[in-house]
N, C-alpha and C positions, 0 to 999 in steps of 0.2 A: 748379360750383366745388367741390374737395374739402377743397381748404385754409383754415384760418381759420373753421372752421363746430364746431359741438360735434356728436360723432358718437361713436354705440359703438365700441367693440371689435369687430374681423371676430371673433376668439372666444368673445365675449362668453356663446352660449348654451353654447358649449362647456365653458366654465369654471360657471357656474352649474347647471349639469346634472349635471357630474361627467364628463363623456365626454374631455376633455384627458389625455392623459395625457404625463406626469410624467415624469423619468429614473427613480424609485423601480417606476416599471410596466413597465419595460422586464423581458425576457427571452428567453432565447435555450434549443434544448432542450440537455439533459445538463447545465444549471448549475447550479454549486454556490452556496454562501453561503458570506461570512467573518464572521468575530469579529477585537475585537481582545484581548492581554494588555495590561494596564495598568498602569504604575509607579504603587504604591501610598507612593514617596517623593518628594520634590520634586528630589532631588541623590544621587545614588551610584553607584558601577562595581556592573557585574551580575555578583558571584561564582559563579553557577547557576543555569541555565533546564533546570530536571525537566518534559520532554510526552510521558513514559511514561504517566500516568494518561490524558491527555487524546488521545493516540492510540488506545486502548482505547477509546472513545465508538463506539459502533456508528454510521455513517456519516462518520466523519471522512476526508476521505481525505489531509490535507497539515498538518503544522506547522511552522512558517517563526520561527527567530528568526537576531538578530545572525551568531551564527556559521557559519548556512545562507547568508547574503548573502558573506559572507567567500569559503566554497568556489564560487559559481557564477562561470563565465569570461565576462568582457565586460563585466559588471556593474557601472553605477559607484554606488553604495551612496547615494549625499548627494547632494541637490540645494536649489533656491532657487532664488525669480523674481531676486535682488538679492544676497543672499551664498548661496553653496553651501553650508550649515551644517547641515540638515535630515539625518538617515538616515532612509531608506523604512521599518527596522526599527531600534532602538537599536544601536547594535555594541558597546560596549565601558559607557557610562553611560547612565542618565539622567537630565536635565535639569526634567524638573519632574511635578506628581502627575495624571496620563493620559497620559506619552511611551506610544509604542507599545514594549513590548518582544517580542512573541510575535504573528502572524498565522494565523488556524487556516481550513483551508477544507471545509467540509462539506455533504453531502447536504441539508441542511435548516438554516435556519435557526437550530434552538432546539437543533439537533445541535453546534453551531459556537459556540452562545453556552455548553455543559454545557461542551464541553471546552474552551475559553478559562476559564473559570474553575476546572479542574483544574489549567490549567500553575503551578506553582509555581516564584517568581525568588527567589532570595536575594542580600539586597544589603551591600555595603559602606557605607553612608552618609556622604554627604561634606557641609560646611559649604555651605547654602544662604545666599541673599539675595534680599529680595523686593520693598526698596524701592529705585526707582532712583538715588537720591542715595548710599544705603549700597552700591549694587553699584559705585559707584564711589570707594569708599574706598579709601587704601592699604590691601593687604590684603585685599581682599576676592574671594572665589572666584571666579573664571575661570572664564566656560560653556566660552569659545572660544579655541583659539589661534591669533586671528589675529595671523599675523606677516608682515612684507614678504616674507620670502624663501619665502611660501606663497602665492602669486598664486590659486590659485584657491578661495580663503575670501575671497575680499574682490574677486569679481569683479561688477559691475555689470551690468547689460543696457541701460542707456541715459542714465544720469547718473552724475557724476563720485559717488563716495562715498570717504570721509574717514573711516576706522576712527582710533580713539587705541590704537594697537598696545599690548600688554600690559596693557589695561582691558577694561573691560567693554561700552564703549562704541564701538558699533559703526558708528557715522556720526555726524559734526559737521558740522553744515550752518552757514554764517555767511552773516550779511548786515553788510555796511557800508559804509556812506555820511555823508558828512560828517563833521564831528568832534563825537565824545561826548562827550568830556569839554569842548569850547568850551563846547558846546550844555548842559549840567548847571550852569557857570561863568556864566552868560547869563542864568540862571534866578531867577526871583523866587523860588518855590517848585521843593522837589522831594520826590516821593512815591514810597513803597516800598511792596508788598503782593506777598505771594504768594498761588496762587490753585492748587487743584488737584482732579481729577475722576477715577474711579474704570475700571476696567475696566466693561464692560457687555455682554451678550450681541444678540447679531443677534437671535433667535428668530423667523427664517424660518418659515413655516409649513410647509414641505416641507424634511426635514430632508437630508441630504450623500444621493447617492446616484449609483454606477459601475458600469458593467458591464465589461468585459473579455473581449478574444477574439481570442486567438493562432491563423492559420492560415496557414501558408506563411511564416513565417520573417515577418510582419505584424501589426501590434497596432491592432487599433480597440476605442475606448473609449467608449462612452454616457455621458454622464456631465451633470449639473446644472452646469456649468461658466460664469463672467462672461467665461471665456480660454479659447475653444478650440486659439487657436493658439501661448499660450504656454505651455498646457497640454501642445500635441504637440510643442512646440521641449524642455520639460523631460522630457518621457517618451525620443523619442528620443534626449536625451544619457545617463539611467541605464541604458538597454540596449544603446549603443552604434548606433544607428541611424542612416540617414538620415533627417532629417524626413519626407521622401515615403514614409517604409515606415510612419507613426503615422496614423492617421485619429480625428480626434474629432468625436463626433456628439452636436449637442444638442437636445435635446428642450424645450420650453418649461419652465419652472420655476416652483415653486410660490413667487418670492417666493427673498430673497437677501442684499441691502443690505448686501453687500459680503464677506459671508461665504466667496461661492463664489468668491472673485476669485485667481486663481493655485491650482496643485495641492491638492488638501485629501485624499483618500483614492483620487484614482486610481492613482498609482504603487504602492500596497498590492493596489489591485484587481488591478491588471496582473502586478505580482509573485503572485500567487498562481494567476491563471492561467496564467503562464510554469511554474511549477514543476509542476501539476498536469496539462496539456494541456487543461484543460477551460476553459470562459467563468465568470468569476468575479463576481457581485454582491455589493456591499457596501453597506449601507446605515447607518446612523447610529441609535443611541437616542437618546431628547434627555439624556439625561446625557452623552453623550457628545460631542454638541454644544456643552455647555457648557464644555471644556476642549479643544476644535477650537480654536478660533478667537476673540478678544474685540478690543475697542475698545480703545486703547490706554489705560490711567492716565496721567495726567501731574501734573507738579508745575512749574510758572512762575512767576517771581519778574519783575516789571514793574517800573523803576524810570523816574519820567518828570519830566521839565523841564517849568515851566511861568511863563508869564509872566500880572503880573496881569488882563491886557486877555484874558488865554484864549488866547493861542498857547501852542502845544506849540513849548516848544524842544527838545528832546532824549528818546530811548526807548531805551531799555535792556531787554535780554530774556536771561534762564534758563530756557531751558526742558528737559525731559525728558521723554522717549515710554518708557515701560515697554514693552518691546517682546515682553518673555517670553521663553521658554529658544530661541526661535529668530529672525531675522532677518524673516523673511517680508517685506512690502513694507515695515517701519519704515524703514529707511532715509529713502525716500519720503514716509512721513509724517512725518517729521520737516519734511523740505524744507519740505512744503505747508504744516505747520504752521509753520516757522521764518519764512515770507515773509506768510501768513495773520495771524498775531500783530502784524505793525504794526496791521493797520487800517486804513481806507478815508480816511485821515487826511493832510495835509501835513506831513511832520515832518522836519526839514532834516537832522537829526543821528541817525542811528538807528545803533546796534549788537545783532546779535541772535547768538546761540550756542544751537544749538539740538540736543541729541544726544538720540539713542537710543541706549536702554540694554540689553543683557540680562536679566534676570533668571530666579529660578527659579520663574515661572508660566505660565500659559497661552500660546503664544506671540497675539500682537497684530496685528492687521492692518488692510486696508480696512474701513471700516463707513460708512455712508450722512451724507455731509460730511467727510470723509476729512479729518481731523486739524482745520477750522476749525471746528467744535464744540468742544473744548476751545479751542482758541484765540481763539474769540469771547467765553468764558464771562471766562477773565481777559483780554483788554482790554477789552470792554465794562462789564465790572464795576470796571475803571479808571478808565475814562474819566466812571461817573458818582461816583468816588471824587473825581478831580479835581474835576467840576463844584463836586459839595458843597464842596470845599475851597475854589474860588474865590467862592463862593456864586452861582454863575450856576446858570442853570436848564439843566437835562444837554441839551433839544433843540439851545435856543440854542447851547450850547458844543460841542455837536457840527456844527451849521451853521458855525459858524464855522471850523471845521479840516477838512470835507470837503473830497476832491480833486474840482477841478472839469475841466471839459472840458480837454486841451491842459495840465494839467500832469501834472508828474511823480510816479511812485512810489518807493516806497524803494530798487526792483530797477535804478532807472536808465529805467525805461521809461515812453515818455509816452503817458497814458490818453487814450481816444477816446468817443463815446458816453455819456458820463458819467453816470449818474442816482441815484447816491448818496443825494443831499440829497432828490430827488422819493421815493422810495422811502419814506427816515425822514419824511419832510413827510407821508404818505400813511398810513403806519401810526397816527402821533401825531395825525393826526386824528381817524379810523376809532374812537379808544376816545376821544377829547372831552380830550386833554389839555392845553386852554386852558382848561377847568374844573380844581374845583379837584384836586389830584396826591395829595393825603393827606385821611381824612376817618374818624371815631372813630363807630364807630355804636353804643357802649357795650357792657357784658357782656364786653369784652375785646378785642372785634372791630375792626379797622382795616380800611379800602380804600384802596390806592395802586395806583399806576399805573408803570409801566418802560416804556423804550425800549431796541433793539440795532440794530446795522448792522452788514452784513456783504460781505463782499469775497470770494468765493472762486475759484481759479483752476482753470485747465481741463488736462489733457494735454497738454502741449508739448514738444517736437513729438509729433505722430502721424500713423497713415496710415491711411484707410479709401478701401478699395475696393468698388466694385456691379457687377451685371449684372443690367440687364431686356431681357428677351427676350418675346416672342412667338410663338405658333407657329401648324401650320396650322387649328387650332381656333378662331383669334383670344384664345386665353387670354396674357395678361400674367402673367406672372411676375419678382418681386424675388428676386438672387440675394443675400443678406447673409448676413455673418458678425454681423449685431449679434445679442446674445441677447434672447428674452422672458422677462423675469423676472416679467409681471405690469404692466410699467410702462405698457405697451400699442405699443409699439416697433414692431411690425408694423403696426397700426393707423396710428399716421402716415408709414412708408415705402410701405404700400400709398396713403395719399392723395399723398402727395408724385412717385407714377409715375402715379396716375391724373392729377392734374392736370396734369403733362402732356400726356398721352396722349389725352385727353381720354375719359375710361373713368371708370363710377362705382366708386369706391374698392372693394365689395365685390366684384368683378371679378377685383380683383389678388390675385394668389395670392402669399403670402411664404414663403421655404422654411423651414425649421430648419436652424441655423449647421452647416456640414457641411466638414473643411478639404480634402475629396476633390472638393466638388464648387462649394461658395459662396467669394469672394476673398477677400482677406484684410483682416482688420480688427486695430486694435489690441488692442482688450478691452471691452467694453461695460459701461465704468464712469466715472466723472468726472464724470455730466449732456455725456456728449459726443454720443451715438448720435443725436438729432436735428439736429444741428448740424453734425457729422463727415459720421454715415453720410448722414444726410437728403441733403446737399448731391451728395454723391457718385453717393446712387438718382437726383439731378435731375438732374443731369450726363447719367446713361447714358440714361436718360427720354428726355430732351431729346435725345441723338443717335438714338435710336433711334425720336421722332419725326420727325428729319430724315430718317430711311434710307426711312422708309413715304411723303413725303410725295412724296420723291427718283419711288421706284417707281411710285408713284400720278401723278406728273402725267404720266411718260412715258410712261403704259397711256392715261392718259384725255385725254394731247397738250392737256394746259393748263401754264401755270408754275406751282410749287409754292406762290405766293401771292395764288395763287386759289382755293387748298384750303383745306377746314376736318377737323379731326376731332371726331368726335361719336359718343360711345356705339358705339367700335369697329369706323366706320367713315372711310374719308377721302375726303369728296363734295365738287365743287365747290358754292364757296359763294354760295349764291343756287340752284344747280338741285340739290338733295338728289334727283332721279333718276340723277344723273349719280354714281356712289358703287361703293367696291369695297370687300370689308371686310376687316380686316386679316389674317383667313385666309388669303382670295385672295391677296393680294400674298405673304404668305410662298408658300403654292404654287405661283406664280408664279417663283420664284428656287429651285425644285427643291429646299428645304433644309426641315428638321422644323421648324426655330426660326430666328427673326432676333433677333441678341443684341447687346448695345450695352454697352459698358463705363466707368465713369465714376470716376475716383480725387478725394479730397479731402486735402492737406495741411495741414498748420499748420505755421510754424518758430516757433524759440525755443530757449528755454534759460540755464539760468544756471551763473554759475563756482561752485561749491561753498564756494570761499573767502572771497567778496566779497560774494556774492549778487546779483551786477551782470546784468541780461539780459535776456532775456524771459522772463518766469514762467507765463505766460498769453495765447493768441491771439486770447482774451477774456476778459471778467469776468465771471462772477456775478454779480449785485448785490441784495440785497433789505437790507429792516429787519424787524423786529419790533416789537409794541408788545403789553402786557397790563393788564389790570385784574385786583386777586389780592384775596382779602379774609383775615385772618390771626385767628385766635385766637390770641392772644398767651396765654391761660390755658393753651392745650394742645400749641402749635405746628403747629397743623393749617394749613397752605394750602390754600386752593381759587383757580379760578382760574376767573374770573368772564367774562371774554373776552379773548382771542388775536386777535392778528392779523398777518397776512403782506402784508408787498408785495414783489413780485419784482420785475424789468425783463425782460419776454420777448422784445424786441428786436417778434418777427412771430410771434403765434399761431398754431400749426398745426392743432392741434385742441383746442379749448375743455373737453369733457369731461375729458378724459384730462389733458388741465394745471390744470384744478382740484382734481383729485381728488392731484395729487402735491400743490400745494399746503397740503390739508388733512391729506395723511396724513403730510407736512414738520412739520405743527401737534402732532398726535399722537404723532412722536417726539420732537420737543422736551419734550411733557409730560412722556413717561415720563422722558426723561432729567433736565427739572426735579427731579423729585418724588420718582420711585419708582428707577430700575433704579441697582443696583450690585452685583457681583460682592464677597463677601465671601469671607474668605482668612482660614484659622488656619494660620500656617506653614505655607502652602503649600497649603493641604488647601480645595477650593471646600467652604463650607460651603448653598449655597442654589442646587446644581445641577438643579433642575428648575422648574416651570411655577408649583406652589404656594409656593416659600420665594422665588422670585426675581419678582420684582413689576415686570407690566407695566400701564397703564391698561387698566381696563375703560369701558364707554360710561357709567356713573355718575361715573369720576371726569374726563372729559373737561370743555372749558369750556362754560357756560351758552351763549356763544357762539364760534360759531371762523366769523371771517372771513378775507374776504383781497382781494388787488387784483391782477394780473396787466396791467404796462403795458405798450400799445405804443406805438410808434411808426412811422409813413407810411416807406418804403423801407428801413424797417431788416433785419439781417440775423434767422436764428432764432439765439435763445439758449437754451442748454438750462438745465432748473429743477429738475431730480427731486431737489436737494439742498438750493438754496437757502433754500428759508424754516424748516429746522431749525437752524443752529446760532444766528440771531439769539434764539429761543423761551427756551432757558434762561437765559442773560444778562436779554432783558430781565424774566423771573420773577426773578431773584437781583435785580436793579435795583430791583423792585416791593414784593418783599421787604426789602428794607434800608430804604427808603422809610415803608414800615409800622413795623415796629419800633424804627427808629432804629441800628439797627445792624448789621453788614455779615457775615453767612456768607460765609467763601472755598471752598470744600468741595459738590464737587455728592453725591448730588442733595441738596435741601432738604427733610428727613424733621422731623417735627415736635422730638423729639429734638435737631438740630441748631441747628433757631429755638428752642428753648427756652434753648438753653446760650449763643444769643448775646445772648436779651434777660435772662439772669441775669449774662453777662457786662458790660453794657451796666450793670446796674444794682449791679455789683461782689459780687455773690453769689458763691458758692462753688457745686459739686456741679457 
């Protein structure tokens, strides 16, 4: 049996040794490097790009700005996985402080980095805006002009999106059901907070990195990529291409969580190899990382109904996704986040308005929980505002409004499997919270205890396709598009073909995502790729054990169930001399390889206006629970134990699913505690590894558990997200609990617990 056992990684020594290599190791001969120029303004048209000095750089051989994109034919300048609003080089503005204005490609690295910082830009400066409620003020600057009668600024790739033409605001996702105002009218109590959390960095440990190589009128690109294939659907539309003329080839990655998800620096790469004839590597500094790509900021305003007995009559939601000076997947994340923000709750009456914003900063994208991390921070941190308010204890009032088996969600859709309540029942154990919840151990110090729960939704719809083949060597091989990010993705597609096949999993060889040669996947994001791709490698597994069993019994003139296979062989069973191995039979049928093909769908979908539909072909389900201990004298938090419980439907491999769930635990911290992206108009103040703060294994908790449930027949569920957005909520929970009073604002810096229990005690400062 390969499934359901805890088991290395097939790369395991490869990765500890150092021998894996990277997109960052990739190369090819005669290639150069690039550099980028960077807008050192957050807002202004580019009145002169000078690259007389930075041509003069001994090795330089290409400099690429705005008005280079302009004269090349065919070229379409702007792209976007969701709105086309991006340019590959600025043309005319830019939008916030690291747009790309100037691309330089040189002989050497450090050649490319001297003359990138010769180019000299002179700007016009124009009126920025950086908070998303101010970028939707009357009056306030315009990144974009999205207009109806410009269709392709506001075109989608697979959900409806709802721009507010002549704003800033570039998708309005709604959900509604029921009546809110009945449901607020109905109400004993009702309660208002708003709640809001900061931009925050991936910091991947393998930072962006592309190669580039034009020959024959063909673009293939190496690249660190979550999308290969919507990487090559965007590259061939800005060159004019057929898709079949792009090739994207991925390499395992050091590590991601969302960073790499849709184009980041290959369409530069490829521009730069288009213009010079040579193969173009680009790689990333981590400053530069730092204004790639960020977590969205949001600001949510939660207004809820509430009856004395602890029914929720009515939920109301504001929310905003700072999205940054570009589109990238917000849209999206708005969505998730707009339908995410109810809560795993019964709530009869809901109205939610949930937009993304432009702004002039980093632009914002996927990052690991894709928008219910903020979204769990304010309503879980409501919901135990409510309790307090009704004085019931936050479990019990959260038991009481979980969705149970066969009812309904907010989207219209009736939930199956349900495990909500076992989930939080499971975590609120694990830390003893039938003892007591608050406890003063003098010197200033408090211990309390929080709960969270969480609901997150999966890709819907999407499409993943497999091929496992065999050939005349008896080797198994998986053909997938899903990427290794580190998550060990390979490791359970190669168990999920071995157990069919009946072949020990280190046997099965898995290719690297390749769109020339492996099928087609959606993207290797959402916690889908066990679930999606898994099922699909079973599919093709499983026909391609029927094609050998087919071959085998009419060699060995027995019927096909009276065969077994066993360690790459299919012998009748009971006489193991009687056996041919699966070499033979591919030699047998005159062909190199016997290949079997297996697709997995999901449907769904929702109306953009209502929110009515399918939002999810499954749930995510976990909770959180912690014990935090607080100096109220200094506002220090520690955090004494974490704990996760997820619902994994059917464990695939035990290793590799505890380890997301612990390093789920580990992001939560940092996000509690430590990470936030700080901004002086515009300007990242704490762009690298020492001013911006990640946990190190000193400030982790005393303890980090966790639970991982199954269930007899059930399907797999994927987890790689799950047990991070409930972690910071229930810290803010644990938090408030301790000093009696409620931080809305992540993370929770001492600083922040200082100004709420002076608030608390009506001080000033």
């Amino acid at each position: 049996m390969s499934v359901g056992r805890a088991v290395p990684m097939i790369d395991a020594v490869e990765r500890v040794t150092g021998r894996i290599r990277f997109s960052q190791d990739a190369s090819l001969p005669g290639m150069l490097h690039a550099a980028a120029v960077r807008s050192v303004v957050p807002h202004g048209r580019i009145a002169r790009v000078d690259t007389a000095a930075a041509l003069e750089v001994p090795g330089v051989v290409a400099v690429v700005t705005g008005e280079d994109l302009r004269r090349l034919p065919g070229l379409r300048p702007v792209y976007g996985p969701q709105i086309e609003d991006q340019p590959v080089v600025a043309l005319d503005r830019v939008r916030y402080v690291g747009d790309i204005v100037a691309l330089v490609a040189a002989e050497t690295p450090r050649a490319a980095q001297e003359a990138a910082a010769l180019v000299t830009v002179e700007y016009e400066e124009l009126p920025a805006v950086f908070d998303p409620l101010d970028a939707l003020e009357p009056g306030a600057p315009l990144l974009h002009e999205l207009e109806p009668e410009r269709p392709h600024e506001g075109t989608a790739l697979y959900f409806g999106i709802r721009p507010q033409f002549g704003t800033n605001c570039c998708n309005l996702f709604r959900i509604r059901r029921g009546d809110v105002a009945r449901g607020f009218a109905e109400a004993d109590l009702v309660l208002e907070e708003t709640f809001r959390t900061p931009a925050i960095q991936h910091v991947a440990m393998e930072p962006h990195a592309a190669l580039a190589l034009w020959e024959d009128g063909r673009l293939t690109v190496w690249s660190g990529t979550q999308t290969p294939f919507n990487t090559r659907q965007i590259l061939a539309g800005i060159f004019g291409l057929p898709v079949e003329r792009v090739r994207v080839v991925v390499p395992p990655m050091g590590g991601s969580y969302g960073c790499k998800v849709f184009p980041r620096i290959e369409p530069q790469a490829a521009l730069l190899a288009y213009v010079t004839g040579r193969p173009v590597k680009f790689v990333l500094r981590r400053d530069e990382e730092f204004v790639t790509l960020t977590r969205h900021a949001t600001v949510v305003t939660i207004r809820l109904g509430l009856k004395r007995d602890g029914r929720i009559t009515a939920r109301e939601v504001r929310a905003y996704w700072n999205t940054g000076a570009y589109a990238d997947c917000g849209p999206d994340v708005a969505r998730k986040g707009g339908f995410g923000i109810v809560g795993p709750y019964r709530i009869p009456n809901v109205a939610v308005d949930s937009r993304c914003v432009y702004t002039n900063l980093p632009p914002a994208g996927a990052f690991r929980g894709y928008a219910v991390t903020q979204a769990t921070w304010a309503s879980e941190s409501m919901m135990d505002l409510a309790a307090d308010a009704l004085g019931l204890d936050p479990l019990e009032f959260r038991l009481r409004n979980l969705l149970r088996d066969g009812e309904t969600f907010a989207t219209g859709e009736t939930l199956h499997d349900v495990h909500f309540a076992e989930c939080l029942e499971r975590a609120a154990a694990a830390i003893g919270w039938e003892g007591p919840q608050r406890r003063e151990l003098g010197d200033g110090r408090v211990r309390a205890k929080g709960l969270a729960v969480v609901m997150k939704g999966m890709t819907t719809p999407s499409r993943s396709e497999a091929k496992v083949g065999v050939d005349r060597s008896g080797q198994v091989t998986v053909y997938s598009s899903t990427v290794e990010l580190g998550q060990g993705a390979r490791t359970v597609l190669a168990q999920l073909a071995a157990e069919a096949l009946g072949v020990p999993y280190q046997q099965v060889r898995v290719v690297d995502p390749d769109t020339d040669r492996t099928p087609f996947d959606n993207r290797t994001t959402s916690s889908r790729s066990t679930y999606m791709m898994g099922n699909a490698v079973r599919q093709a597994a499983l026909a391609l054990r029927e094609r050998l069993l087919l071959a085998a019994a009419q060699r060995l003139e027995v019927e096909p169930a009276d065969l077994e296979l066993v360690d790459g062989n299919v012998r009748v069973a009971g006489a193991p001399a009687s056996a041919l191995t699966f070499g033979q039979l591919v030699e047998a049928t005159g062909q190199e390889e016997l290949v079997e093909h297996g697709e997995f769908r999901n449907q769904g979908g929702l109306d953009p206006d209502t929110g009515q539909g399918i939002a999810s072909s499954h749930w995510h389900q976990g909770a959180g629970a912690v014990e935090v201990e607080v100096d109220t004298r200094t506002g220090k938090v520690t955090i004494l134990h974490a704990h996760a419980s997820v619902y994994a439907g059917q464990v695939v491999n035990w290793h590799t699913a505890e380890l997301q769930n612990l390093g789920c635990i580990v992001f939560g911290v940092g996000s509690a505690l430590f990470e936030e992206l700080v901004y002086d108009q515009g300007q990242l103040v704490n762009p690298n590894l020492s001013d911006y703060l990640i946990p190190s294994f000193l400030d982790l908790p005393e303890r980090m558990t966790h639970d991982l449930i199954e269930r007899p027949g059930a399907e797999i569920h994927g987890l790689g997200e799950t047990a991070l957005p409930p972690i910071p909520a229930a810290v803010g929970n644990a938090v408030a609990r301790a000093i009696g009073a409620r931080v809305t604002e992540l993370p929770l810096t001492p600083e922040r617990v200082l100004r709420a229990i002076r608030a608390r005690d009506g001080e000033r400062g």
